[in-house]
N, CA, C and O atoms as a Tinker XYZ file with bonds, in Angstrom:
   424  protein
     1  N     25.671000  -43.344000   23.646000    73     2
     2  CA    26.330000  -44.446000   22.998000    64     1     3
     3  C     25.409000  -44.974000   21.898000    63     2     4     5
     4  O     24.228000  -44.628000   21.858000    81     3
     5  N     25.820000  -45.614000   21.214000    73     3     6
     6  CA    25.467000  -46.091000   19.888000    64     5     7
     7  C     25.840000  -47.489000   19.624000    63     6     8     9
     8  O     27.053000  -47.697000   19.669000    81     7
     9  N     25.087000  -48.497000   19.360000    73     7    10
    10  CA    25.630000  -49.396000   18.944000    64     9    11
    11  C     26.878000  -49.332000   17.310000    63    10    12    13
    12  O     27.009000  -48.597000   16.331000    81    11
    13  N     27.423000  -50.353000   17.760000    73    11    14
    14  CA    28.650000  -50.578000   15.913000    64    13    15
    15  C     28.100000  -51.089000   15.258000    63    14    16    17
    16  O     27.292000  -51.899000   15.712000    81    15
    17  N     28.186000  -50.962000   14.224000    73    15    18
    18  CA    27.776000  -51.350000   12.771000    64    17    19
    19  C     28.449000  -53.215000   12.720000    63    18    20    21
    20  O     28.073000  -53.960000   11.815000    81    19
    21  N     29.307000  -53.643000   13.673000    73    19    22
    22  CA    28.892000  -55.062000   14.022000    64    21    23
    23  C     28.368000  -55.150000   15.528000    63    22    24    25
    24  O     28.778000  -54.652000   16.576000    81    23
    25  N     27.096000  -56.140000   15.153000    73    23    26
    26  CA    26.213000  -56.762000   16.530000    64    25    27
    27  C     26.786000  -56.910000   17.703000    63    26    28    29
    28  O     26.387000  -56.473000   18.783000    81    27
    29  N     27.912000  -57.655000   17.434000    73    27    30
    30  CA    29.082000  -57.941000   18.553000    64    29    31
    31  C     29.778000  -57.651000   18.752000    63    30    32    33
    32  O     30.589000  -58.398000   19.299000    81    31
    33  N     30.131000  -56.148000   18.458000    73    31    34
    34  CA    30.807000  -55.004000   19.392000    64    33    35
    35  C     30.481000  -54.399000   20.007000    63    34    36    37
    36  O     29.316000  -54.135000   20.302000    81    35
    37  N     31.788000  -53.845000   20.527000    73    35    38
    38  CA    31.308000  -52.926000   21.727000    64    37    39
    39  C     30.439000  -51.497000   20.958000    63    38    40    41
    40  O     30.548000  -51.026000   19.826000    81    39
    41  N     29.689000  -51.152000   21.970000    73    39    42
    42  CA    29.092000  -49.380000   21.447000    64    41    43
    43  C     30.356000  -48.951000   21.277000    63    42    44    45
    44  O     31.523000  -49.333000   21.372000    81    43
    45  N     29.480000  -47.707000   20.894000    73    43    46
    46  CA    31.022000  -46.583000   19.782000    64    45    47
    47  C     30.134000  -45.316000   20.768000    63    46    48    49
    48  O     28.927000  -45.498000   20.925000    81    47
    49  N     30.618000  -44.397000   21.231000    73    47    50
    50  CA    30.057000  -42.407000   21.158000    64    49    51
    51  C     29.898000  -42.696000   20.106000    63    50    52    53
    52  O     30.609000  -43.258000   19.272000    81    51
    53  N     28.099000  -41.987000   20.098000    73    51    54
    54  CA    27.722000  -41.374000   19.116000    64    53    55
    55  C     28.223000  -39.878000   19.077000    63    54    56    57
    56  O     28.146000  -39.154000   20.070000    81    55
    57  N     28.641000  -39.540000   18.099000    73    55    58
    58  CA    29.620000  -37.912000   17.898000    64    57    59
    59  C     28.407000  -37.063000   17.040000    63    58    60    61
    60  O     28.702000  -36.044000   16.416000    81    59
    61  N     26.983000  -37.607000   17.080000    73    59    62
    62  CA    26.614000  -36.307000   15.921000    64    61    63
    63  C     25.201000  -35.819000   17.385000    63    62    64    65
    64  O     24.159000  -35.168000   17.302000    81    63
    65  N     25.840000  -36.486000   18.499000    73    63    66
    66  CA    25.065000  -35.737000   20.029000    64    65    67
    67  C     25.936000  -35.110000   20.738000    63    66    68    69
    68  O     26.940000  -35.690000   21.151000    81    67
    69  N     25.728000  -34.023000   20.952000    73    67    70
    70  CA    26.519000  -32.945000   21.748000    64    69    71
    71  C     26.694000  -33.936000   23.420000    63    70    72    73
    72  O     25.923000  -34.842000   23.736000    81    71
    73  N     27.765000  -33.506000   24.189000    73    71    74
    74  CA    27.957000  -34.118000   25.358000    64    73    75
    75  C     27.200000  -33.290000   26.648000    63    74    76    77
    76  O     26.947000  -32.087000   26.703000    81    75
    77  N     27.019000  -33.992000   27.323000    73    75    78
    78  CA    26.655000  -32.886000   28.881000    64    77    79
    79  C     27.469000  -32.769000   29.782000    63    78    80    81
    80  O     27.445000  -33.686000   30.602000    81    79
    81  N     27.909000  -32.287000   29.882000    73    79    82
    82  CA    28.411000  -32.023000   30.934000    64    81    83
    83  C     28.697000  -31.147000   32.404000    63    82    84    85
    84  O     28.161000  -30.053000   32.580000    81    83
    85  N     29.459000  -31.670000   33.261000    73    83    86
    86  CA    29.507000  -30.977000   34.459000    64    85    87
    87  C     27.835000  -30.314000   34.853000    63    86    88    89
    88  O     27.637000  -29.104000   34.744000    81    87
    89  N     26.596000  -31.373000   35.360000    73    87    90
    90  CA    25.637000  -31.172000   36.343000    64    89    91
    91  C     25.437000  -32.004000   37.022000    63    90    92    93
    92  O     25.637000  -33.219000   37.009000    81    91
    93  N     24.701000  -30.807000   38.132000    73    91    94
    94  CA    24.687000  -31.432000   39.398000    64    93    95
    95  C     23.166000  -32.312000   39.635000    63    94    96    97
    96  O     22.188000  -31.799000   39.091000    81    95
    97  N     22.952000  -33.539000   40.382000    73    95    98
    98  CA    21.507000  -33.832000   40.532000    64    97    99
    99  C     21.372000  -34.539000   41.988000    63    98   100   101
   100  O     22.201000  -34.149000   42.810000    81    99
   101  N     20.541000  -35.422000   42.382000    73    99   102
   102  CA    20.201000  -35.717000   43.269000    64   101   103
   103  C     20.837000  -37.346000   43.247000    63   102   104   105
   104  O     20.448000  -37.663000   42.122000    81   103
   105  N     21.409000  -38.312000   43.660000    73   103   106
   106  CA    22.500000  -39.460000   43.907000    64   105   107
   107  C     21.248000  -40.067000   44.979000    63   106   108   109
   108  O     20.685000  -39.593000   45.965000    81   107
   109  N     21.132000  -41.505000   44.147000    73   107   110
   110  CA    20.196000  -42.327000   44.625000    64   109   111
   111  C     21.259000  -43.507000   44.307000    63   110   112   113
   112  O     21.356000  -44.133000   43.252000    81   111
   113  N     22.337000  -43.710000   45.953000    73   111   114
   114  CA    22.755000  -44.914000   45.755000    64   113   115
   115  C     22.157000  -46.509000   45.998000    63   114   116   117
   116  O     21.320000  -46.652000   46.890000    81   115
   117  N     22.538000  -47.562000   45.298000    73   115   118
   118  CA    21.933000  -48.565000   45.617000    64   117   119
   119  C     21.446000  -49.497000   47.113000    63   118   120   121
   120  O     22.168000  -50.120000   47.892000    81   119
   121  N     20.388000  -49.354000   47.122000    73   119   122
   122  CA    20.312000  -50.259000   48.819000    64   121   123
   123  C     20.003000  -51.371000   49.012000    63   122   124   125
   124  O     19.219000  -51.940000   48.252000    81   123
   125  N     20.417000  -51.836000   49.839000    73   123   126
   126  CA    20.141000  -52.990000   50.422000    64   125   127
   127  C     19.540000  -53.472000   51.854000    63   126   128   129
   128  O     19.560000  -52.544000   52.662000    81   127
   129  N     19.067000  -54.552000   52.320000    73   127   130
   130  CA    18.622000  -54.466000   53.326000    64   129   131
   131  C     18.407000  -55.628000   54.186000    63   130   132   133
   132  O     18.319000  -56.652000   53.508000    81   131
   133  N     18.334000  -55.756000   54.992000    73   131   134
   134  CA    18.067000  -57.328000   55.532000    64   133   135
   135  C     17.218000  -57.388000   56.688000    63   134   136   137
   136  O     17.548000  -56.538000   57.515000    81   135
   137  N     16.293000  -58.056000   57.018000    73   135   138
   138  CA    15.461000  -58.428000   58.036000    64   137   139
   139  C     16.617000  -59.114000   58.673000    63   138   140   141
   140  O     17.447000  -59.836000   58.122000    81   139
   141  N     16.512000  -58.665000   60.305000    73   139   142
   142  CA    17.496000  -59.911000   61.231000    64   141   143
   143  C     16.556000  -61.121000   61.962000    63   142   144   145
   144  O     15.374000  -60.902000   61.695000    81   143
   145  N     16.661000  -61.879000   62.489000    73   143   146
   146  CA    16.192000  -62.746000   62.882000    64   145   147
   147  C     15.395000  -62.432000   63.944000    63   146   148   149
   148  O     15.991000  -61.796000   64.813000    81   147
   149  N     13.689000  -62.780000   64.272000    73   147   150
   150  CA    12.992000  -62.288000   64.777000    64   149   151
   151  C     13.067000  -63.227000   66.484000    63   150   152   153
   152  O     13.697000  -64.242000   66.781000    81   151
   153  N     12.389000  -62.588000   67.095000    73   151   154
   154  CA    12.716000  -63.161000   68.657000    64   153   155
   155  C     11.730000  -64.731000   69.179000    63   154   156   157
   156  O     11.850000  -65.561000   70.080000    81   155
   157  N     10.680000  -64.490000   67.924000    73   155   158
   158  CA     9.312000  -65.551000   67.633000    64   157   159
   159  C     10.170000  -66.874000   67.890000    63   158   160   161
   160  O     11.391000  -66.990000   68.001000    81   159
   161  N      8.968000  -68.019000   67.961000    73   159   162
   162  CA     9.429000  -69.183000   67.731000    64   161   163
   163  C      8.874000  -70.050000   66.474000    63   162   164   165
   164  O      8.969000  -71.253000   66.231000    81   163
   165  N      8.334000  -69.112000   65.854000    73   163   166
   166  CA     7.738000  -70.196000   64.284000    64   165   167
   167  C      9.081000  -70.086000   63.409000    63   166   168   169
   168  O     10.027000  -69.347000   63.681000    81   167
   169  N      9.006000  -70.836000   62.461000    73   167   170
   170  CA     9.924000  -70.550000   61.885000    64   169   171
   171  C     10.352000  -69.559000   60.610000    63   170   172   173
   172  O     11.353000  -69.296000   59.945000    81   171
   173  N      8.663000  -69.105000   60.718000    73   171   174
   174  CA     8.368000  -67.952000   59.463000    64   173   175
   175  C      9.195000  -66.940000   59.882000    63   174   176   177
   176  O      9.640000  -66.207000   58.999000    81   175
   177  N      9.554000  -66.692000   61.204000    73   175   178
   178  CA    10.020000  -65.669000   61.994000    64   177   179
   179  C     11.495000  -65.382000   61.567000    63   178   180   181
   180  O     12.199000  -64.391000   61.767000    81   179
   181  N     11.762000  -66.641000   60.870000    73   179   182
   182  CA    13.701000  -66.517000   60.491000    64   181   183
   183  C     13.655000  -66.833000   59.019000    63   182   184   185
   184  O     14.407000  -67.672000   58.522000    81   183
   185  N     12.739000  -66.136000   58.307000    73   183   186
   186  CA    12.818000  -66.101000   57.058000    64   185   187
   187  C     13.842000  -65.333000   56.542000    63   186   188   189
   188  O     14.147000  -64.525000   57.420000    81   187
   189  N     14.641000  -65.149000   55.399000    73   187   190
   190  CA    15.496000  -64.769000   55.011000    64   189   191
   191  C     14.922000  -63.542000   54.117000    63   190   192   193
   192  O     14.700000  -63.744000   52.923000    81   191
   193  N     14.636000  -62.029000   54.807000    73   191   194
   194  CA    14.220000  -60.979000   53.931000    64   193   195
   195  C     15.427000  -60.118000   53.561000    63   194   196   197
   196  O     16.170000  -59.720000   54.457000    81   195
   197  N     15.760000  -59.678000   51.706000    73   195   198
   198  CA    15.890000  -58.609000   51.777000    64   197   199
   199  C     15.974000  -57.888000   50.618000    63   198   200   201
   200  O     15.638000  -58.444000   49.572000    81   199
   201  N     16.457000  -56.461000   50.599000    73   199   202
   202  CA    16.356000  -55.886000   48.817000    64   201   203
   203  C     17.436000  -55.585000   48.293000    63   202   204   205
   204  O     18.467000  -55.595000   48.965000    81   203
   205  N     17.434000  -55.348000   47.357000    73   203   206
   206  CA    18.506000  -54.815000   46.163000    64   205   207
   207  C     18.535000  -54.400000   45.266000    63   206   208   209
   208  O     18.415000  -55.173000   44.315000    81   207
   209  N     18.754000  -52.561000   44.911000    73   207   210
   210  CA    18.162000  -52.011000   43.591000    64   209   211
   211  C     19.449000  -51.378000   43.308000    63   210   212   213
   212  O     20.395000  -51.600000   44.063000    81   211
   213  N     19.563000  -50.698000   42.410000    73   211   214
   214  CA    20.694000  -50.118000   41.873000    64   213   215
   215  C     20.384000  -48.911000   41.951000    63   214   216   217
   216  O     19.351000  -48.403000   42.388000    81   215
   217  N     21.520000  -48.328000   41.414000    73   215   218
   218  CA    21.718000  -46.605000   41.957000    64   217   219
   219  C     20.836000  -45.685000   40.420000    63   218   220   221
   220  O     20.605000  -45.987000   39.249000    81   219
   221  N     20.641000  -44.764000   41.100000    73   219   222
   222  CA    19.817000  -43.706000   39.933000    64   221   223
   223  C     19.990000  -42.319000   40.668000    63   222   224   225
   224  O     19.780000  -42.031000   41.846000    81   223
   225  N     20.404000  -41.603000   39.692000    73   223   226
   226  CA    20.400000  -40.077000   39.459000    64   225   227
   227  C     19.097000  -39.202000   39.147000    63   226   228   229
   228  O     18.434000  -39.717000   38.248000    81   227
   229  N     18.653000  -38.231000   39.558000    73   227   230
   230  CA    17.423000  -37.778000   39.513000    64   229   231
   231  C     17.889000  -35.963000   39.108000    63   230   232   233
   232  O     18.751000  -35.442000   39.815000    81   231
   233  N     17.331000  -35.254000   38.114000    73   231   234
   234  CA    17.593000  -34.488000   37.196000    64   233   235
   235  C     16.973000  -33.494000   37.545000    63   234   236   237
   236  O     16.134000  -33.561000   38.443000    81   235
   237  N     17.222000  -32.513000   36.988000    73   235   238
   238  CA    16.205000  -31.152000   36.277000    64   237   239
   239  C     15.441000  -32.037000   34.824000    63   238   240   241
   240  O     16.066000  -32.933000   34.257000    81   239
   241  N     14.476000  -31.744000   34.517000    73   239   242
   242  CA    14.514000  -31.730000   33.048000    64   241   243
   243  C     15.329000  -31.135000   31.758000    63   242   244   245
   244  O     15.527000  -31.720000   30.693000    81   243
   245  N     15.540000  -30.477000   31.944000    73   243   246
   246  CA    16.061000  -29.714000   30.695000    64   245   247
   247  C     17.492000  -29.824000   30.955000    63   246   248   249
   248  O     18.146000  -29.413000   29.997000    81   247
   249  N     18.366000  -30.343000   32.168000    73   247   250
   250  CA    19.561000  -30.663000   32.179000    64   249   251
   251  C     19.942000  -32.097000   31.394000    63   250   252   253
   252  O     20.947000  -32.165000   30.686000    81   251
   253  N     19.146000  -33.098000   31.568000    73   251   254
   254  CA    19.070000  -33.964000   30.999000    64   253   255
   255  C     17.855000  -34.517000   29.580000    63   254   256   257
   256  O     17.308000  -35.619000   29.530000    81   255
   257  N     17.660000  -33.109000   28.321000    73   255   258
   258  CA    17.635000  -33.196000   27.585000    64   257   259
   259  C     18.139000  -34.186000   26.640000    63   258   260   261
   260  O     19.366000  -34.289000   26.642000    81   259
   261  N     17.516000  -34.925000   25.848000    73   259   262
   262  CA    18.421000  -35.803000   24.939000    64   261   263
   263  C     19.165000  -37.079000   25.127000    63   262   264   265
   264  O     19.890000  -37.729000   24.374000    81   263
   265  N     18.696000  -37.277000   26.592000    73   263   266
   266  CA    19.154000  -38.518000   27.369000    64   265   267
   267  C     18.764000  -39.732000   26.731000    63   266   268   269
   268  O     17.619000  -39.743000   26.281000    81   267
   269  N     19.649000  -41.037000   26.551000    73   267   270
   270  CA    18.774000  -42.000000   25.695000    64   269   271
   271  C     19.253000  -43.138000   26.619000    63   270   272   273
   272  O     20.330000  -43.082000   27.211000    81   271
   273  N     18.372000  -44.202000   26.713000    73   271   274
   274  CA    19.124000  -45.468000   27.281000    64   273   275
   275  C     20.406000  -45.849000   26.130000    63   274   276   277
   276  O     20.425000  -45.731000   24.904000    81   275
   277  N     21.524000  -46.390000   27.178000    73   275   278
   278  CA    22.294000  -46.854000   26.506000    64   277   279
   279  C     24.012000  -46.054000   27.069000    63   278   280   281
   280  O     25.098000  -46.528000   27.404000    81   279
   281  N     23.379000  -44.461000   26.903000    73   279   282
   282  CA    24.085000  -43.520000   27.077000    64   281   283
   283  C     24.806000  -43.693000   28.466000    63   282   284   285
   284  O     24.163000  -43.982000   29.475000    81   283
   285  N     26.133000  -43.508000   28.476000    73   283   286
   286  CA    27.050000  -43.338000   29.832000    64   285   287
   287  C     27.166000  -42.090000   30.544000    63   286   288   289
   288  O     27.407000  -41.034000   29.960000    81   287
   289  N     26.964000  -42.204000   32.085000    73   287   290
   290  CA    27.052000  -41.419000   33.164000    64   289   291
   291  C     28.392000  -41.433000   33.765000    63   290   292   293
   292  O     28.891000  -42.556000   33.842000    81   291
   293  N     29.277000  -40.197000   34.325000    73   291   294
   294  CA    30.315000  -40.561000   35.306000    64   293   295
   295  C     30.093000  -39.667000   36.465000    63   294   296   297
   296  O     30.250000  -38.467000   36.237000    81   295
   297  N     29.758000  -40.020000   37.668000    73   295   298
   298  CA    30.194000  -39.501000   38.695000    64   297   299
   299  C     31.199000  -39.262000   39.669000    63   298   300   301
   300  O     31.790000  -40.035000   40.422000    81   299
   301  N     31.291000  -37.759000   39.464000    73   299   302
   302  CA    32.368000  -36.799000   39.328000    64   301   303
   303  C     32.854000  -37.299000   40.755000    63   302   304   305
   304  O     34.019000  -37.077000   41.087000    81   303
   305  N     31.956000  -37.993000   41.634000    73   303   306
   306  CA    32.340000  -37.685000   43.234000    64   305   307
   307  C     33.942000  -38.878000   43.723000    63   306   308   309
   308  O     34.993000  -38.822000   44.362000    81   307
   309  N     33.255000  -39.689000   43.013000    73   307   310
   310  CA    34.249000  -41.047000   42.769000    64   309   311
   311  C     34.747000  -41.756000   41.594000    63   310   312   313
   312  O     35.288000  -42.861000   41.602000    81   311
   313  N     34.457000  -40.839000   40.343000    73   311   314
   314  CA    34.607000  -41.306000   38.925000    64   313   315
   315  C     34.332000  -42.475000   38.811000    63   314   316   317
   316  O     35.244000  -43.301000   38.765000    81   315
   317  N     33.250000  -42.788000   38.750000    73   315   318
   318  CA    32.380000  -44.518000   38.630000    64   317   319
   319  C     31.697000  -44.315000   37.221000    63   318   320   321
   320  O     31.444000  -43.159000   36.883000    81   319
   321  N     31.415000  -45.249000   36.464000    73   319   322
   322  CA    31.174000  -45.140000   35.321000    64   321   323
   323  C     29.648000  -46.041000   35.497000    63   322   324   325
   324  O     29.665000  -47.135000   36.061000    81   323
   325  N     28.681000  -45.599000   35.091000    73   323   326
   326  CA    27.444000  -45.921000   34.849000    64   325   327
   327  C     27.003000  -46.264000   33.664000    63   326   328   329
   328  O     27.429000  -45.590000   32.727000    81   327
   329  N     26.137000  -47.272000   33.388000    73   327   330
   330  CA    25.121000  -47.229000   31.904000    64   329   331
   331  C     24.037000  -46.451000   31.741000    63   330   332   333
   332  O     23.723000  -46.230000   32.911000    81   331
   333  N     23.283000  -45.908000   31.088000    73   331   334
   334  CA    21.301000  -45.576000   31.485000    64   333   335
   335  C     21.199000  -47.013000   31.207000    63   334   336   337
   336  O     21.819000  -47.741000   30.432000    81   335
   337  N     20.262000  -47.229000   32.037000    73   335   338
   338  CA    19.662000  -48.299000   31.628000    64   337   339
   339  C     18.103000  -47.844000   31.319000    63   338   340   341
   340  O     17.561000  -48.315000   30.319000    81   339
   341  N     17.425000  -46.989000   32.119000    73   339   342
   342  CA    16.385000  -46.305000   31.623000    64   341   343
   343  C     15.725000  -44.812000   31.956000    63   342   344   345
   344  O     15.833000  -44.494000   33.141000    81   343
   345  N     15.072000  -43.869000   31.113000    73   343   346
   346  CA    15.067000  -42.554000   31.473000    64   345   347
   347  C     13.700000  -42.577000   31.844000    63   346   348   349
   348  O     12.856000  -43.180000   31.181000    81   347
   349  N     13.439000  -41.917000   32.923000    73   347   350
   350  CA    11.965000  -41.959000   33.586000    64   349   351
   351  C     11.591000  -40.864000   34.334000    63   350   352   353
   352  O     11.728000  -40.669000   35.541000    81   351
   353  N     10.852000  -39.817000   33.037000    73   351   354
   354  CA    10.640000  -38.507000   33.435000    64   353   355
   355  C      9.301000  -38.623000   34.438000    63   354   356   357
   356  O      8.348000  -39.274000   34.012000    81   355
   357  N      9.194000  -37.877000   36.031000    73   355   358
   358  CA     8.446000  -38.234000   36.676000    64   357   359
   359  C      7.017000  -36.906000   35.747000    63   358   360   361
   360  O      5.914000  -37.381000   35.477000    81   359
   361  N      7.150000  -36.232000   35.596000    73   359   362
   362  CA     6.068000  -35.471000   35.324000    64   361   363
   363  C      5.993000  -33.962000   36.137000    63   362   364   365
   364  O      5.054000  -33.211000   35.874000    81   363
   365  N      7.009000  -33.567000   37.117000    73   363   366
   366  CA     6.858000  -32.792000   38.080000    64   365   367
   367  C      8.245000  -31.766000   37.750000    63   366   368   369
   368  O      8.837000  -31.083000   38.585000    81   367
   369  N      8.577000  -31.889000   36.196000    73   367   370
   370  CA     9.656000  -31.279000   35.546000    64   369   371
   371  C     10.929000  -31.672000   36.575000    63   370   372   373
   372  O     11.769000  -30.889000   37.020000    81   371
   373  N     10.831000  -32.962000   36.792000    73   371   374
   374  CA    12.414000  -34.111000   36.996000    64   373   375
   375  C     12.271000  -35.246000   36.424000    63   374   376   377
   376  O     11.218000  -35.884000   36.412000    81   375
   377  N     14.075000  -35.825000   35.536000    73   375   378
   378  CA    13.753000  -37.097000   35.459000    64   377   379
   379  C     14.659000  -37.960000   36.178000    63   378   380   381
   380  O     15.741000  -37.603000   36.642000    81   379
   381  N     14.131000  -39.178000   36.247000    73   379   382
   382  CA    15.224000  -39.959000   37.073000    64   381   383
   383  C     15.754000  -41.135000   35.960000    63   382   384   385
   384  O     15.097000  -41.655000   35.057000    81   383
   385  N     17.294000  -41.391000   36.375000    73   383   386
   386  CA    17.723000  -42.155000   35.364000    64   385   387
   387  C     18.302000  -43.070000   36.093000    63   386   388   389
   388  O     19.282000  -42.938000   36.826000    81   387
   389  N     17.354000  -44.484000   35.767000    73   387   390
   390  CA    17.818000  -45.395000   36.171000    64   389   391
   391  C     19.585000  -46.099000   35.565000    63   390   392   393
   392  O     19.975000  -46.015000   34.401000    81   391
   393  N     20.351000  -46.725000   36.686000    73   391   394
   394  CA    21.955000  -47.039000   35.786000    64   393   395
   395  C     21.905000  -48.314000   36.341000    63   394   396   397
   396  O     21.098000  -48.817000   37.123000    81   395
   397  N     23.124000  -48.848000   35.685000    73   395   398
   398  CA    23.283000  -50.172000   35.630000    64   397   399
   399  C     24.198000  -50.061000   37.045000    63   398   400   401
   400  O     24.245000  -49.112000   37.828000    81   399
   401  N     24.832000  -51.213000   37.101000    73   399   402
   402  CA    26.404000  -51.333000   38.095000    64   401   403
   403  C     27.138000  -50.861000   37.451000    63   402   404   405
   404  O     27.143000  -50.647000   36.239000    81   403
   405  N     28.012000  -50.603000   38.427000    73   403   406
   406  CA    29.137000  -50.120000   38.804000    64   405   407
   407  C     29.594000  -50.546000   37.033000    63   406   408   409
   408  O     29.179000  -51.527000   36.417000    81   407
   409  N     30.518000  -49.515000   36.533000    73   407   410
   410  CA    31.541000  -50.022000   35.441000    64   409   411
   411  C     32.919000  -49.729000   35.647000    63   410   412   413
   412  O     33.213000  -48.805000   36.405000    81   411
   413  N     33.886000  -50.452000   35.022000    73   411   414
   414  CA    35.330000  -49.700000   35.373000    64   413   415
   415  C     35.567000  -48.362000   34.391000    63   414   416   417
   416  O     34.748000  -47.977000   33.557000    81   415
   417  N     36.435000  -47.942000   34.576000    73   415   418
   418  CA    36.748000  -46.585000   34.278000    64   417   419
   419  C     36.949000  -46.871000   32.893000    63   418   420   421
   420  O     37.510000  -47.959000   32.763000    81   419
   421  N     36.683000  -46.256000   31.724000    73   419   422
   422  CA    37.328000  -46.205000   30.286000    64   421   423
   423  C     38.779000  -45.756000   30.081000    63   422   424
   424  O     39.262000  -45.724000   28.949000    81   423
């Protein structure tokens, strides 16, 4: 994707980048988690723990050539529409691409 030539539009496809399509990678859905309430009697014990990261796809290198933040993902499994939000080649010839939430379908 590409930003428009106005600020406050939506991105446009960029058309002078070839598309990718149809590969397969490794599905890092988002987790969450929660500490339950501990059996203690302090009250540190019922602290409220927990996490929340978003989902990321993890690559070949050379499948995901040319990848840029910005650029849209769809997974094929449930047709969910993703953002990059960022590309983060580990060094071990994979990259992982961090995405935003969930988007609706185009």
């Amino acid at each position: 994707m590409m930003p428009a030539v106005d600020v406050n539009s939506r991105s446009q496809a960029d058309t002078s980048r070839a598309q990718i399509l149809d590969i397969s990678g490794i599905w890092d859905g988002p987790t969450t988690s929660r500490t339950p309430h501990a059996r203690g009697s302090l009250q540190d014990d019922n602290a409220h723990n927990w996490n929340a990261s978003y989902p990321s796809a993890n690559f070949d290198d050379g499948l995901v050539a040319g990848v840029r933040k910005g650029d849209v993902l769809t997974r094929r499994l449930d047709s969910a529409v993703y953002e990059i939000v960022r590309v983060v080649p580990n060094g071990f010839g994979r990259t992982t691409l961090q995405l935003s939430k969930r988007k609706r379908a185009h």
